[in-house]
mmCIF file of the C-alpha atoms, coordinates in Angstrom:
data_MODEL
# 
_entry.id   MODEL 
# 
loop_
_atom_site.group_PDB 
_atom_site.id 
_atom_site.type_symbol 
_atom_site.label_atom_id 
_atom_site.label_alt_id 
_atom_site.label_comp_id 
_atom_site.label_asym_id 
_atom_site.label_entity_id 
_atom_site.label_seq_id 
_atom_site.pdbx_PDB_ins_code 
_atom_site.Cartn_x 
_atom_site.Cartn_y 
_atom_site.Cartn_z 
_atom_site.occupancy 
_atom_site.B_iso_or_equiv 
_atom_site.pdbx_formal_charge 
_atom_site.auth_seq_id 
_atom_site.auth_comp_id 
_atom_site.auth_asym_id 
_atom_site.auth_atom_id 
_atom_site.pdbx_PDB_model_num 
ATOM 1  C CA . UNK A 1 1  ? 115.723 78.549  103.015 1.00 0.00 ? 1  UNK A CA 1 
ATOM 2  C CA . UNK A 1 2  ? 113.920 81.842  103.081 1.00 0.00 ? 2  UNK A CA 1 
ATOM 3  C CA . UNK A 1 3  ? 113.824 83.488  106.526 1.00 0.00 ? 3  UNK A CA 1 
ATOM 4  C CA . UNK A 1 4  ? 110.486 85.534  107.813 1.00 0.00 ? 4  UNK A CA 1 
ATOM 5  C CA . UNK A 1 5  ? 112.374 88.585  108.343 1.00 0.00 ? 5  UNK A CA 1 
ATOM 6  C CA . UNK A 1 6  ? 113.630 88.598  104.589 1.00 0.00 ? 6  UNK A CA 1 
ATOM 7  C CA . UNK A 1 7  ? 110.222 88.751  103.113 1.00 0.00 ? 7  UNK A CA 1 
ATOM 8  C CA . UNK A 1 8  ? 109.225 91.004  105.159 1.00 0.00 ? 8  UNK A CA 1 
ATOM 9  C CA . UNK A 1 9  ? 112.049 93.741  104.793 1.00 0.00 ? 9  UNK A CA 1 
ATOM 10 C CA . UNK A 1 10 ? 111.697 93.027  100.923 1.00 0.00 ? 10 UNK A CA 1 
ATOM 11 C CA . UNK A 1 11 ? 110.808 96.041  98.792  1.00 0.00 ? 11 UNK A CA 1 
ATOM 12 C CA . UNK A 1 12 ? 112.224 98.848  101.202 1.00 0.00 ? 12 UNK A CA 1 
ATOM 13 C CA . UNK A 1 13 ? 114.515 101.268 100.802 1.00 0.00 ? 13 UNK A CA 1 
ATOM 14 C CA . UNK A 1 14 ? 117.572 101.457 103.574 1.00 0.00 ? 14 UNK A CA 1 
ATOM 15 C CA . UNK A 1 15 ? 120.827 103.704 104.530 1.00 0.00 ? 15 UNK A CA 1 
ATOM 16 C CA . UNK A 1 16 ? 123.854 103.282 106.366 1.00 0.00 ? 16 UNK A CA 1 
ATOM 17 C CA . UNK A 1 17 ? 126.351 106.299 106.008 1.00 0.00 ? 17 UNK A CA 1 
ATOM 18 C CA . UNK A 1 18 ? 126.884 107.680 102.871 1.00 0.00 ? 18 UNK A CA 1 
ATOM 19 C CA . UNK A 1 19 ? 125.464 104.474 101.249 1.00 0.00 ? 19 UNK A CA 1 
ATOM 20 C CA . UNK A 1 20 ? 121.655 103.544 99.600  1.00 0.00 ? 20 UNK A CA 1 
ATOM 21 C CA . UNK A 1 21 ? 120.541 99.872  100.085 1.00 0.00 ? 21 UNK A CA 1 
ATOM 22 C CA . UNK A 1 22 ? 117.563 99.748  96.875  1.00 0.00 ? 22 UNK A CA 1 
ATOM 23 C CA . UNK A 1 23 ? 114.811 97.498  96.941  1.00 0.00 ? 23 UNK A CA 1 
ATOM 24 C CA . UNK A 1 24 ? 116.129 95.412  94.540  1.00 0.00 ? 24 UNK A CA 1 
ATOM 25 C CA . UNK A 1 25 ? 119.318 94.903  96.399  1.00 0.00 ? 25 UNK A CA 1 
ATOM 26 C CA . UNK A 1 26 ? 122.037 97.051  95.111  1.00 0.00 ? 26 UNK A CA 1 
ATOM 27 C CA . UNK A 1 27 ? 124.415 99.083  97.212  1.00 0.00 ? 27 UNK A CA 1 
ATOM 28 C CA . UNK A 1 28 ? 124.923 102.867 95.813  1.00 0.00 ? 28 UNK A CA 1 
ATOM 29 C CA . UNK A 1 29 ? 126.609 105.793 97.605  1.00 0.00 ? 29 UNK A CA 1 
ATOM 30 C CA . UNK A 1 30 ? 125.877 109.247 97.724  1.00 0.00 ? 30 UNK A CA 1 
ATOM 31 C CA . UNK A 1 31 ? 127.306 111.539 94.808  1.00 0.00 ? 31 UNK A CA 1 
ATOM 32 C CA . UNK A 1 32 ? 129.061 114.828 96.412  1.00 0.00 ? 32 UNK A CA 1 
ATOM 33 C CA . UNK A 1 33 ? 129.036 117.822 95.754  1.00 0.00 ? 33 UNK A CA 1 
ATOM 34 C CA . UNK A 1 34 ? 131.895 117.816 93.594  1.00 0.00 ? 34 UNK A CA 1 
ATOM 35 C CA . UNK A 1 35 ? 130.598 114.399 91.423  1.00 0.00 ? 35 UNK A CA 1 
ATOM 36 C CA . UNK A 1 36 ? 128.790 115.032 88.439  1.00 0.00 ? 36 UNK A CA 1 
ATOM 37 C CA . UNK A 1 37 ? 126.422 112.386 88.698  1.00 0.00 ? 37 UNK A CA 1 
ATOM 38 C CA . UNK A 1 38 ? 123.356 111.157 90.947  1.00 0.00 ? 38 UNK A CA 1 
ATOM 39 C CA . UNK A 1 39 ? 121.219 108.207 91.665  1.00 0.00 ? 39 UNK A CA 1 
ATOM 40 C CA . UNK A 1 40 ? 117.899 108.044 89.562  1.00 0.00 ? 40 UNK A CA 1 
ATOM 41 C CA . UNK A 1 41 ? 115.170 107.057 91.008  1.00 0.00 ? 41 UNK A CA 1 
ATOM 42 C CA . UNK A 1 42 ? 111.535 106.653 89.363  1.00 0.00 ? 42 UNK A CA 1 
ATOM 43 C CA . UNK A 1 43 ? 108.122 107.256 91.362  1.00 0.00 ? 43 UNK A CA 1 
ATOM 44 C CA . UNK A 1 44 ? 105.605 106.759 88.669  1.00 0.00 ? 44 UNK A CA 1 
ATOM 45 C CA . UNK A 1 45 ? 104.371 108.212 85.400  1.00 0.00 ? 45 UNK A CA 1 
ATOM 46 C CA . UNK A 1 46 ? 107.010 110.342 84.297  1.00 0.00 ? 46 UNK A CA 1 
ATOM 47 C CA . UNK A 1 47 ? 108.292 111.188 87.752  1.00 0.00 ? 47 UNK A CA 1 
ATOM 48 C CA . UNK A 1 48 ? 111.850 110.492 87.442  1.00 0.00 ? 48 UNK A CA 1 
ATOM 49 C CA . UNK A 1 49 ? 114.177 112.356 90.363  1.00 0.00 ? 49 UNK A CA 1 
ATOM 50 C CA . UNK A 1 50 ? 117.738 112.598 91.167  1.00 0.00 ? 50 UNK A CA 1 
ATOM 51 C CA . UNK A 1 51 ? 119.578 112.071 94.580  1.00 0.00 ? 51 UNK A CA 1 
ATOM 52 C CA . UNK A 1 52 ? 122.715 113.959 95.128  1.00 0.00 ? 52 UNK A CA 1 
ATOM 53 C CA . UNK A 1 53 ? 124.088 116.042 98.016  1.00 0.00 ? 53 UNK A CA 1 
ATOM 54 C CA . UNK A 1 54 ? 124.010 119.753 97.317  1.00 0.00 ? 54 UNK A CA 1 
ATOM 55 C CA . UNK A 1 55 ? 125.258 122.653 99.792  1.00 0.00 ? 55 UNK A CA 1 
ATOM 56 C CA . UNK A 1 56 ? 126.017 119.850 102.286 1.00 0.00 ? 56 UNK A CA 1 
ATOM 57 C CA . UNK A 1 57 ? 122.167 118.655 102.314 1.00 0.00 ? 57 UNK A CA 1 
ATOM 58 C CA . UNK A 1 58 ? 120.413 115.579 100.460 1.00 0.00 ? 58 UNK A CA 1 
ATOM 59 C CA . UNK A 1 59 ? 118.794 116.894 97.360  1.00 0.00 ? 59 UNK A CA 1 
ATOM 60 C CA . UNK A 1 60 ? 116.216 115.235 95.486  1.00 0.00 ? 60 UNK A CA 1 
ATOM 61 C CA . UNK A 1 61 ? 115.080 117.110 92.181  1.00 0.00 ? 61 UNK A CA 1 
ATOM 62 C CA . UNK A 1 62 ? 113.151 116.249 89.552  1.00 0.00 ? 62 UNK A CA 1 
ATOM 63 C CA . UNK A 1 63 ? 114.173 119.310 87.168  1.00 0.00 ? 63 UNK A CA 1 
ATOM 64 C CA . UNK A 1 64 ? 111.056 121.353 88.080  1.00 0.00 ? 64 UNK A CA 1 
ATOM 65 C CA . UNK A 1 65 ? 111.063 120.521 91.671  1.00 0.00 ? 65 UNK A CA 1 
ATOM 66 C CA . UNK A 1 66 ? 113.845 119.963 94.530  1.00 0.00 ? 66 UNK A CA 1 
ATOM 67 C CA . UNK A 1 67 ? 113.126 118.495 97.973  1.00 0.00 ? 67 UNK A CA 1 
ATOM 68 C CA . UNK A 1 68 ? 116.095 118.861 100.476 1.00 0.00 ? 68 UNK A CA 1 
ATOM 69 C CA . UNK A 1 69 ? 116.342 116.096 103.277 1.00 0.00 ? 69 UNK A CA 1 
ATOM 70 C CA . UNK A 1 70 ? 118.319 116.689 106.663 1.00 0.00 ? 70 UNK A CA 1 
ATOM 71 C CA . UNK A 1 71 ? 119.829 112.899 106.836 1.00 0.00 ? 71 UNK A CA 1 
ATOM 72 C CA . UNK A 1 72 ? 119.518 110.163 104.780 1.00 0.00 ? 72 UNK A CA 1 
ATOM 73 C CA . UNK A 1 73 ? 116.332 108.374 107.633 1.00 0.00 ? 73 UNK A CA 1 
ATOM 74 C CA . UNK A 1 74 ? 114.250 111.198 106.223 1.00 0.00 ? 74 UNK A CA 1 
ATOM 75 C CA . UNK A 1 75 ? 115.297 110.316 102.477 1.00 0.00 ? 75 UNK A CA 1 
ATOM 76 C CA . UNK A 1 76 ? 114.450 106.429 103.315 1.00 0.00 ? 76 UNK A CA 1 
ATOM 77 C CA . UNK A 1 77 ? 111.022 107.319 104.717 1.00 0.00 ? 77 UNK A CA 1 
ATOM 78 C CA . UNK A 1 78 ? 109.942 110.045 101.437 1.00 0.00 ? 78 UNK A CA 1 
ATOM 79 C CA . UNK A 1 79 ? 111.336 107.104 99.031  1.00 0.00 ? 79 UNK A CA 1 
ATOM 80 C CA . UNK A 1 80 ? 109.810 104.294 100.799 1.00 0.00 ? 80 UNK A CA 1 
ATOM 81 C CA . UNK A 1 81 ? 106.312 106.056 101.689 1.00 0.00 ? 81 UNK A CA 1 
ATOM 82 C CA . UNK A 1 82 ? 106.444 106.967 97.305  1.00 0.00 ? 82 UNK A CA 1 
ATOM 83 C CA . UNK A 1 83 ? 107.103 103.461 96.449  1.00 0.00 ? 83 UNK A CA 1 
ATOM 84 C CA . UNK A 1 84 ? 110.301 104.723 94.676  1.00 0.00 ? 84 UNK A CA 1 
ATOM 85 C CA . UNK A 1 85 ? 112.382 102.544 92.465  1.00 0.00 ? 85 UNK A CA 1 
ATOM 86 C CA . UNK A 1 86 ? 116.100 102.564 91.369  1.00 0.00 ? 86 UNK A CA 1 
ATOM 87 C CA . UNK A 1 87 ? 116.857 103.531 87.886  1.00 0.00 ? 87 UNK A CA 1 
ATOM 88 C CA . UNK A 1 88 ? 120.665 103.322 87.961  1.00 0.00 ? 88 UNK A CA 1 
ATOM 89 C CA . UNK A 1 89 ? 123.250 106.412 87.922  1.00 0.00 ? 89 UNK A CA 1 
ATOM 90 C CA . UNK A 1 90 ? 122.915 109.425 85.550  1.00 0.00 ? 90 UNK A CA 1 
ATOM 91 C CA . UNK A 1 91 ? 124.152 112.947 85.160  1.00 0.00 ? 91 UNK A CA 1 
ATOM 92 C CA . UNK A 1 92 ? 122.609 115.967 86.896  1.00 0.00 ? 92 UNK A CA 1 
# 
């Protein structure tokens, strides 16, 4: 049986820690600074962006544009409010 509060909460973004809960359910953490990879992410028409942590801050860059986040609630609400959705892991 499907519960109210599940179909509601559907479709968002969340974070606990270190880790990224995706809209379609999967469980990611956040590549360092020493890891040479980074979630992928994809916010429309050729708008693809990567999520790593750079200089001890959340980056998110799309390779002609970086947006640095303070904690991973402010990351949740800028992914959320863009509709984002998880590609899968990649290289920076």
């Amino acid at each position: 049986m499907i519960k109210l509060k599940d179909l509601l909460s559907e479709g968002k973004w969340k974070a606990k820690g270190k880790y990224l809960y995706t809209p379609t359910g999967e469980t990611t953490s956040i590549p360092g600074t020493n890891d040479r990879d980074a979630i992928l992410v994809d916010t429309g028409f050729r708008d693809n962006w990567h999520i790593y942590i750079h200089g001890g801050k959340l980056r998110l860059y799309n390779g002609k544009t970086d947006k640095f986040f303070k904690n991973t609630n402010d990351l949740v609400k800028w992914l959320n409010k863009n509709k984002a959705s998880y590609v899968g892991i990649d290289n920076r």
